[in-house]
C-alpha positions in Angstrom: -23.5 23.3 14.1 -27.1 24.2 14.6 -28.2 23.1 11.0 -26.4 19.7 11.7 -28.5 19.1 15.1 -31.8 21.2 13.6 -31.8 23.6 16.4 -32.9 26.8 15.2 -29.8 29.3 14.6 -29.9 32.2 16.7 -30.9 35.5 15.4 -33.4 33.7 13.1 -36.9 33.4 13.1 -39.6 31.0 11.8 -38.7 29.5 8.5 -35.3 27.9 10.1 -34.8 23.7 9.6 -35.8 21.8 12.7 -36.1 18.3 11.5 -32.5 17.3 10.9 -32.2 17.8 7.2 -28.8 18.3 7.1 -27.5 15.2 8.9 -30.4 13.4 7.3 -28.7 14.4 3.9 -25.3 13.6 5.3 -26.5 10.3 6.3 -28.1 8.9 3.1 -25.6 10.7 0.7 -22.8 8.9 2.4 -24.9 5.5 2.3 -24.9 6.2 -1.3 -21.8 7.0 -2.4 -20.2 4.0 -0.2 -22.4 1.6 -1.4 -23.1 2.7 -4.9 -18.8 3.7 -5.5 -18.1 0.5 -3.8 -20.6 -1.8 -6.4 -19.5 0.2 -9.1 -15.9 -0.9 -8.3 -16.4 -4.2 -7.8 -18.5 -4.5 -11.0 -16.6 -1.7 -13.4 -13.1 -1.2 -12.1 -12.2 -4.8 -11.1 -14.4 -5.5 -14.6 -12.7 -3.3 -16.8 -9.0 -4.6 -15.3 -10.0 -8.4 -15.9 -10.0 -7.2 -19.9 -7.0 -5.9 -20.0 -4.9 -7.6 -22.5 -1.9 -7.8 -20.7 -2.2 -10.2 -17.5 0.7 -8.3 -15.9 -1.2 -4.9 -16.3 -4.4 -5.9 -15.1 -3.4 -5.8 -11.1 -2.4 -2.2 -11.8 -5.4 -1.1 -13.5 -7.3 -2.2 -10.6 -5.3 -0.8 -8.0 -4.8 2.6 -10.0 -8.8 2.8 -10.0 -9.6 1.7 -6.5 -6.9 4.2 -5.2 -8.4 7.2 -7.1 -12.0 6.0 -5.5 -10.6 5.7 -1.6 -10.3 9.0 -0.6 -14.0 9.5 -1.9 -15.1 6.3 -0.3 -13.5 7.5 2.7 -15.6 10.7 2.9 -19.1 9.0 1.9 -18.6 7.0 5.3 -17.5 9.6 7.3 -20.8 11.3 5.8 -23.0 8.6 6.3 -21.2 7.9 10.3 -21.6 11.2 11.0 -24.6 12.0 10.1 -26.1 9.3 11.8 -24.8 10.0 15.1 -26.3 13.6 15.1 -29.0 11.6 14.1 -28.7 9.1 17.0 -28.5 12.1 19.2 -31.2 14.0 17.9 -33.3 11.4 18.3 -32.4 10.2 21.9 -35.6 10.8 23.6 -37.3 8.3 21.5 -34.7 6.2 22.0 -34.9 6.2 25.6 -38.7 6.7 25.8 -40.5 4.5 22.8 -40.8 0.8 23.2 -38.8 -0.9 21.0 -37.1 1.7 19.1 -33.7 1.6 21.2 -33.8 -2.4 19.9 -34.1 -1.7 16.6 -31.4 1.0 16.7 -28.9 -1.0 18.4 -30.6 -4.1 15.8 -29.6 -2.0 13.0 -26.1 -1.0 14.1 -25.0 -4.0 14.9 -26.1 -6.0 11.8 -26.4 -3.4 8.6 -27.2 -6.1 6.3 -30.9 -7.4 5.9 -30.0 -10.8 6.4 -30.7 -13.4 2.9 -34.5 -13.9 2.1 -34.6 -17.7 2.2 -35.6 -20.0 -1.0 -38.5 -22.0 -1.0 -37.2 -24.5 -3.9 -33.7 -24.9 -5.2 -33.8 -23.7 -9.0 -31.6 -25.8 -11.3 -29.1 -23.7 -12.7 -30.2 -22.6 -16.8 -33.5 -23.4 -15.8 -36.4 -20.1 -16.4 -38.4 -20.8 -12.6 -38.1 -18.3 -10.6 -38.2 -17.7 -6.5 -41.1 -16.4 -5.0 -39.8 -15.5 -2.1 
């Protein structure tokens, strides 16, 4: 428990983690394996089913590869949640004490998702222009 808060174990000396690294890894390991098994699923699995020959066979494909993936998708977000509340504890002085850092925390939490970068000009669909923006 000591490595996942990045106090020094007892009975060491010196060279022990202190800055989290654990529950940092925890953290963005999870992140990536829920968001990268969860594109890949929605882009191969739920691909790979749509060519299925047999229209009454392509429901179970998908299902058959999604429920081998839950289970792991389960335990990259209990990962990435977990390491971000030893995080979040870790790191409670600066949220009590810095300006502005307790907003962006509670910012973030609440609303994961950056939100859309808006367009400057609609593009005609076929058409090579591309947004700057």
């Amino acid at each position: 428990m000591e490595l996942l808060l990045g106090e020094q174990p007892k009975g060491t000396s010196g060279m022990a983690p202190t800055d989290n690294t654990v529950a940092r890894t925890l953290h963005d390991l999870g992140l990536a394996a829920w968001f990268g098994g969860s594109l890949m699923g929605a882009t191969g699995v739920n691909g790979a089913a749509a060519v299925v020959e047999d229209p009454t066979q392509r429901l179970r494909v998908a299902n058959t590869g999604w429920a081998r993936w839950t289970p792991l998708n389960l335990a990259g977000i209990a990962a990435h949640l977990a390491g971000g509340a030893v995080l979040t504890g870790a790191n409670k002085g600066r949220l009590a004490g810095q300006q502005g850092v307790a907003t962006a925390s509670t910012v973030k939490r609440h609303h994961p998702q950056p939100p859309p970068l808006p367009r400057r000009w609609p593009v005609p669909s076929g058409s090579s222009r591309r947004c700057s923006g």
